[in-house]
C-alpha positions as CSV (number, residue, x, y, z in Angstrom):
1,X,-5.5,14.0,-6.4
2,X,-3.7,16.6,-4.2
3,X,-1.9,15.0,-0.9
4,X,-1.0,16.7,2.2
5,X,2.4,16.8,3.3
6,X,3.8,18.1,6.4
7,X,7.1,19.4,5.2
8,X,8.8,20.0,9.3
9,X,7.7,16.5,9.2
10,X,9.6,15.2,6.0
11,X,12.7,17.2,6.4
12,X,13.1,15.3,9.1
13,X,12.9,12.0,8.1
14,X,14.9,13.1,4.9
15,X,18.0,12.8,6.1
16,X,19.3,9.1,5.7
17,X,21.4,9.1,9.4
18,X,18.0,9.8,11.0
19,X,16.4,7.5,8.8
20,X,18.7,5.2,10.3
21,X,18.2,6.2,13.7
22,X,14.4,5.5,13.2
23,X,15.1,2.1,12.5
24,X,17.3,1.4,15.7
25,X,14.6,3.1,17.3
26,X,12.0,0.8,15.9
27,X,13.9,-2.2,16.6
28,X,15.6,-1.6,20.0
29,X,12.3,0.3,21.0
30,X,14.3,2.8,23.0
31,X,17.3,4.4,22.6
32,X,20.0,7.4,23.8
33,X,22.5,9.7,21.9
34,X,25.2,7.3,23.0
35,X,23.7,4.0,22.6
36,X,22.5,5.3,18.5
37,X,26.3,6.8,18.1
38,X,27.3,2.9,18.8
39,X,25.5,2.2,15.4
40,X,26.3,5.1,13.3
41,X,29.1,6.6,12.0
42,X,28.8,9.8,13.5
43,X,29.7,11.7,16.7
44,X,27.2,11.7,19.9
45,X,27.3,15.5,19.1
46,X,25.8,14.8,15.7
47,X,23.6,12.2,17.0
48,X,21.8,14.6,19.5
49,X,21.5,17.1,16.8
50,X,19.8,14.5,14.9
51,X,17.4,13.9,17.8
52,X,16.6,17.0,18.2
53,X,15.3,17.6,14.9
54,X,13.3,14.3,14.8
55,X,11.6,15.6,18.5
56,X,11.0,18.9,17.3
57,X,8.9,17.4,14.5
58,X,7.2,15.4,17.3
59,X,8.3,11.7,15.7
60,X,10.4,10.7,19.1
61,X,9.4,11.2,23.1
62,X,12.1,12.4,25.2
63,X,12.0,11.0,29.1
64,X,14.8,12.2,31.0
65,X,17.1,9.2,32.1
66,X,20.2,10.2,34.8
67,X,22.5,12.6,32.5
68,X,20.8,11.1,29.5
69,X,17.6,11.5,27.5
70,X,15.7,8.4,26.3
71,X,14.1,8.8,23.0
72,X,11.3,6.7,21.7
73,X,9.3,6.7,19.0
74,X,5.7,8.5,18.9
75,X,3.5,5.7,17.5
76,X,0.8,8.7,16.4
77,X,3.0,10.8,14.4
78,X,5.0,7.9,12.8
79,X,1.8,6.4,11.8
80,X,1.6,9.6,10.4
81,X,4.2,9.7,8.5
82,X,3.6,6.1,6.9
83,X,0.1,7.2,6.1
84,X,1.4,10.1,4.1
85,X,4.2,8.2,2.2
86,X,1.0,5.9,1.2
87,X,-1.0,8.7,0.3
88,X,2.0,10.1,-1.8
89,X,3.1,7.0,-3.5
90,X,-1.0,6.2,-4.5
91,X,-0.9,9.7,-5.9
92,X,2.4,9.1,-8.1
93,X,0.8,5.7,-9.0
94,X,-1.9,7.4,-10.6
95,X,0.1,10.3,-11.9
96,X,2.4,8.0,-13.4
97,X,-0.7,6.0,-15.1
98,X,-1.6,9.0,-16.7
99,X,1.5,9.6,-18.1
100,X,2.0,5.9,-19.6
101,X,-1.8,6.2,-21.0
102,X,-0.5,9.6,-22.6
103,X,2.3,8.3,-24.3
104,X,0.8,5.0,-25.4
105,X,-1.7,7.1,-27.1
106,X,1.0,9.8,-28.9
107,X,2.5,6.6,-29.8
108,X,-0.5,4.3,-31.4
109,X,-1.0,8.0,-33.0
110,X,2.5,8.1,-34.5
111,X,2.1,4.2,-35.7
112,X,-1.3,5.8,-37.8
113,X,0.4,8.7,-39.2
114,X,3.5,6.2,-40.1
115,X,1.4,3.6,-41.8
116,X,-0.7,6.2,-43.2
117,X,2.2,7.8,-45.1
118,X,3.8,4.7,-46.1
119,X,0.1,3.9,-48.0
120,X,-0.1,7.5,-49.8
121,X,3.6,6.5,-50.6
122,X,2.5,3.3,-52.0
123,X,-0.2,4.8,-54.0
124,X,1.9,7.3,-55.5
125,X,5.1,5.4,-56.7
């Protein structure tokens, strides 16, 4: 099972202080540069950096608001982006399912050999 991922699209949400900045987003439903510095422990400069990164890889709306930009979150891409983390996490799911199957059967194979050995042993001494 092979997932898509848009990698502009996870950089992005990579970083933990944009992370962060999602979540005010999400919860204050609109914010700016200086209102998100309030909450973080970062500069306004940084901040804006930040923003610019998560609007170039379309998960905020910029709206022009005096000498300040508004940013919102895009409903479509951030969908987007949950969609994927579910797609990815199924895929590991199963991945890792395989992998426990694998070594349950190496190990029921090992318990055979072992028991096998010890009755060879047993016939021999």
């Amino acid at each position: 099972m092979t997932v898509v991922v848009d990698d502009d699209l996870w950089s992005a949400i990579g970083d933990p202080t944009r992370r962060r900045m999602l979540d005010l987003l999400l919860t204050e439903g609109e914010g700016t540069a200086t209102s998100l510095s309030e909450h973080l422990p970062v500069t306004r400069q940084a901040i804006a950096k930040h923003l610019g990164v998560l609007d170039r890889a379309g998960l905020v709306h910029v709206t022009p608001a005096g000498r300040e930009m508004r940013y919102r979150i895009d409903d479509a891409q951030f969908a987007r982006a949950v969609a994927q983390l579910a797609a990815v996490g199924t895929a590991w799911d199963a991945r890792l399912g395989r992998i426990k199957r694998l070594a349950e059967a190496i190990q029921r194979t090992q318990h055979q050999t072992d028991r096998e050995r010890k009755n060879e042993g047993a016939e021999h001494g």
